[in-house]
C-alpha positions in Angstrom: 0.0 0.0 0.0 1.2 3.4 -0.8 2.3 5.1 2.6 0.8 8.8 1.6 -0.9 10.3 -1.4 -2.8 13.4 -2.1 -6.9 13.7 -2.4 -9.2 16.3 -2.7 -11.5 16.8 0.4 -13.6 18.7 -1.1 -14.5 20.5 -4.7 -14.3 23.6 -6.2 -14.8 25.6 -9.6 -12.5 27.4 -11.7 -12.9 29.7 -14.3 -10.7 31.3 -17.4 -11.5 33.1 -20.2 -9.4 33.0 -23.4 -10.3 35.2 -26.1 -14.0 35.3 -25.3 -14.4 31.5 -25.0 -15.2 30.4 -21.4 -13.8 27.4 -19.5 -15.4 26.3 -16.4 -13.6 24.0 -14.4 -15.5 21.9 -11.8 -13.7 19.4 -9.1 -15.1 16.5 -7.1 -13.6 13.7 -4.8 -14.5 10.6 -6.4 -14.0 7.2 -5.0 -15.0 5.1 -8.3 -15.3 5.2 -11.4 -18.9 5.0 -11.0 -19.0 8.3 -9.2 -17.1 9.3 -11.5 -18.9 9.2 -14.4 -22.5 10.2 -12.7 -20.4 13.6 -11.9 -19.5 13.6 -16.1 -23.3 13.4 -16.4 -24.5 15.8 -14.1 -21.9 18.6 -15.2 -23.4 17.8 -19.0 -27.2 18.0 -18.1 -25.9 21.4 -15.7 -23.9 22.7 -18.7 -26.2 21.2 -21.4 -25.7 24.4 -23.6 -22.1 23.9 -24.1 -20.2 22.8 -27.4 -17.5 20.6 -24.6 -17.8 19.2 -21.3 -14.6 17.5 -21.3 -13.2 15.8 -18.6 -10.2 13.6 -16.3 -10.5 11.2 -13.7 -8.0 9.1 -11.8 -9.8 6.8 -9.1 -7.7 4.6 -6.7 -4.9 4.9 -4.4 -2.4 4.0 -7.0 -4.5 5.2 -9.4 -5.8 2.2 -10.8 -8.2 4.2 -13.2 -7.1 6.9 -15.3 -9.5 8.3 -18.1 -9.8 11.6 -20.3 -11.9 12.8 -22.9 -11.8 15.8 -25.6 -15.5 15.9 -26.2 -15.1 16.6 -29.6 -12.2 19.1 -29.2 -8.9 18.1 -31.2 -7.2 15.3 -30.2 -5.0 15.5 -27.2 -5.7 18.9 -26.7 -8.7 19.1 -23.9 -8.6 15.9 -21.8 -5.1 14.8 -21.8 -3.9 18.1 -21.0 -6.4 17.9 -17.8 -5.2 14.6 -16.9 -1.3 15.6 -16.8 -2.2 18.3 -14.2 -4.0 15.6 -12.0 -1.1 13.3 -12.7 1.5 15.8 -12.5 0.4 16.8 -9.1 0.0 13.1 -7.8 -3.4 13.6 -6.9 -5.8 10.5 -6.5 -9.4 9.6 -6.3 -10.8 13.2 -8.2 -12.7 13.8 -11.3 -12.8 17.3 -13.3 -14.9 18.9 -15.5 -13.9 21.6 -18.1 -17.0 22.9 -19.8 -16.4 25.2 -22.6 -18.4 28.1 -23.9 -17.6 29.0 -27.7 -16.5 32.2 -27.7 -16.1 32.4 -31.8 -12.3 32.6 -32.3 -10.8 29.4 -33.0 -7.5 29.3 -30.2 -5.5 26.7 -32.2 -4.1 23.0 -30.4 -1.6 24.8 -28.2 -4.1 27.7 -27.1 -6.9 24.9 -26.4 -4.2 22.7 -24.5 -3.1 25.6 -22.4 -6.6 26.6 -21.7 -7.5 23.4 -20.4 -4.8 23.3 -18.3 -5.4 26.7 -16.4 -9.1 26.1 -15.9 -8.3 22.6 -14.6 -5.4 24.4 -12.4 -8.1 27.0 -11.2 -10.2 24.3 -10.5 -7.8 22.4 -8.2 -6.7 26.0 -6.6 -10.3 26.5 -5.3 -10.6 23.1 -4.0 -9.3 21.7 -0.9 -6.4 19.2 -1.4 -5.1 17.3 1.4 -2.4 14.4 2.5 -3.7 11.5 3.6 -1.2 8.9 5.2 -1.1 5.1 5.8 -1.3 4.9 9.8 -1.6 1.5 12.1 -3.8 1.9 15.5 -1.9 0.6 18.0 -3.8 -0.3 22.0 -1.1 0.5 24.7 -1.5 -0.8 28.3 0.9 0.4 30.7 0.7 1.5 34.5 0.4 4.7 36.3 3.9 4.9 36.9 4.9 5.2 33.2 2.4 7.0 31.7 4.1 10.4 32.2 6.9 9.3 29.9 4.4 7.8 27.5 2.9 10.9 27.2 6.3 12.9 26.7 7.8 10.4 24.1 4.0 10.4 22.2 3.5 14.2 22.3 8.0 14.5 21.3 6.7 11.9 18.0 3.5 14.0 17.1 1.9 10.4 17.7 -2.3 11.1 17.9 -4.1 10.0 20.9 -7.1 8.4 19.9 -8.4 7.3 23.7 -7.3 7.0 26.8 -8.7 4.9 30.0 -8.2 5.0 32.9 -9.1 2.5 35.0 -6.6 0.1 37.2 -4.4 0.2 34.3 -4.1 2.8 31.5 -5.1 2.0 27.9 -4.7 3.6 25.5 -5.3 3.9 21.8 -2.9 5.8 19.2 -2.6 6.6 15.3 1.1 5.9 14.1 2.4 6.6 10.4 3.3 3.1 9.1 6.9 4.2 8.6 7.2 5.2 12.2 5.7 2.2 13.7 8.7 -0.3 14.3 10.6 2.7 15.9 7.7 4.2 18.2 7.5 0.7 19.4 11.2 0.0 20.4 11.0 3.5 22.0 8.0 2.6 24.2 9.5 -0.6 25.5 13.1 1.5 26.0 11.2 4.3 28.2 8.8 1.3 30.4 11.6 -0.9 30.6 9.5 -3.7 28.9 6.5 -3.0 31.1 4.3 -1.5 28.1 2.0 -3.8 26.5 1.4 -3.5 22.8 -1.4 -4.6 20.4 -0.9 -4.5 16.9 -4.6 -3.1 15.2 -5.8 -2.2 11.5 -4.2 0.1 9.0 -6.1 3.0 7.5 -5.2 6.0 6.2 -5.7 9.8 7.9 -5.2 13.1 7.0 -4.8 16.2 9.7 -7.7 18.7 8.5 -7.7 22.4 9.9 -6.1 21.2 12.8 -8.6 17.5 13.1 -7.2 14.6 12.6 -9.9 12.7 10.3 -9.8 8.9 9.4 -10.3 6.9 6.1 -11.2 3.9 6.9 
């Protein structure tokens, strides 16, 4: 699995104007290629008017699904030009729109290509990009006496505290990076002298929004 990649959270709309013709750029998370193409559909009924609606998706974490079209522009110059900017900027699991109003001068393959690219940039600039990153939830038990330095060595690795409880014992549950998880481990037994008990739980990727850290599961 990929350890971090880049999504979009959440959409947004762009638009350029290049010698009187109008591109409208319109962004959405997808998770399939199902969603995907039910967002191609709406954004043609909502811009039934225009001559293009063309469009770029890449679905999966490794982007298992990558698809374009001109929608009757010249070949290569609408959607493939929209895909490199989603491919160029690693980003997974989104779908764009460029709809395009006619504005009566023909802009020639390099003019469409570098229109489609700035409104599909636009797009992506008014949208809200984020990280996520492969994580494993690991269950710590440990005593009273140690959970001072737990805390410390935790708070020191920018390690997330899920839950604590405190009972008898202390348990509690954190979010560690998968790269940091053999390391975090051999720290806790180092500080507890061996006394920390450590549970192995799933994997699932997270990404720290406006300050939240938000799971993927």
């Amino acid at each position: 699995m990929v350890e971090t990649y880049k999504a979009v959270f959440t959409g947004g709309q762009g638009e350029i104007v290049e010698k009187k013709s109008r591109f409208i750029a319109n962004v959405r998370p997808v998770e399939t290629e199902e969603e995907a193409l039910a967002f191609i559909e709406e954004m043609r009924k909502k811009y039934y008017d225009a001559r293009h609606n063309c469009f770029a998706f890449c679905v999966g974490v490794e982007r298992e699904t990558l698809r374009c079209s001109d929608d009757g522009e010249p070949s290569g110059t609408a959607g493939k030009p929209m895909l490199e900017v989603l491919t160029g900027g690693e980003i997974h699991n989104v779908a764009v729109v460029v709809t395009r109003y006619f504005g009566g001068t023909l802009l020639g393959t390099g003019g469409l290509v570098r229109a489609y690219t700035q409104a599909t940039q636009e797009g992506l600039k008014n949208s809200q990009v984020i990280e996520k990153k492969l994580a494993r939830r690991i269950k710590l038990i440990t005593n009273y006496n140690d959970i001072g330095k737990i805390q410390y060595l935790l708070g020191s690795e920018k390690i997330h505290i899920e839950t604590s409880d405190y009972t008898d014992i202390v348990t509690m549950q954190v979010l560690v990076p998968i790269n940091q998880v053999e390391l975090i481990e051999k720290k806790l037994v180092e500080v507890t002298n061996g006394k920390i008990q450590i549970e192995q739980g799933d994997m699932f990727y997270y990404a720290i929004i406006e300050g939240e850290v938000l799971s993927f599961e």
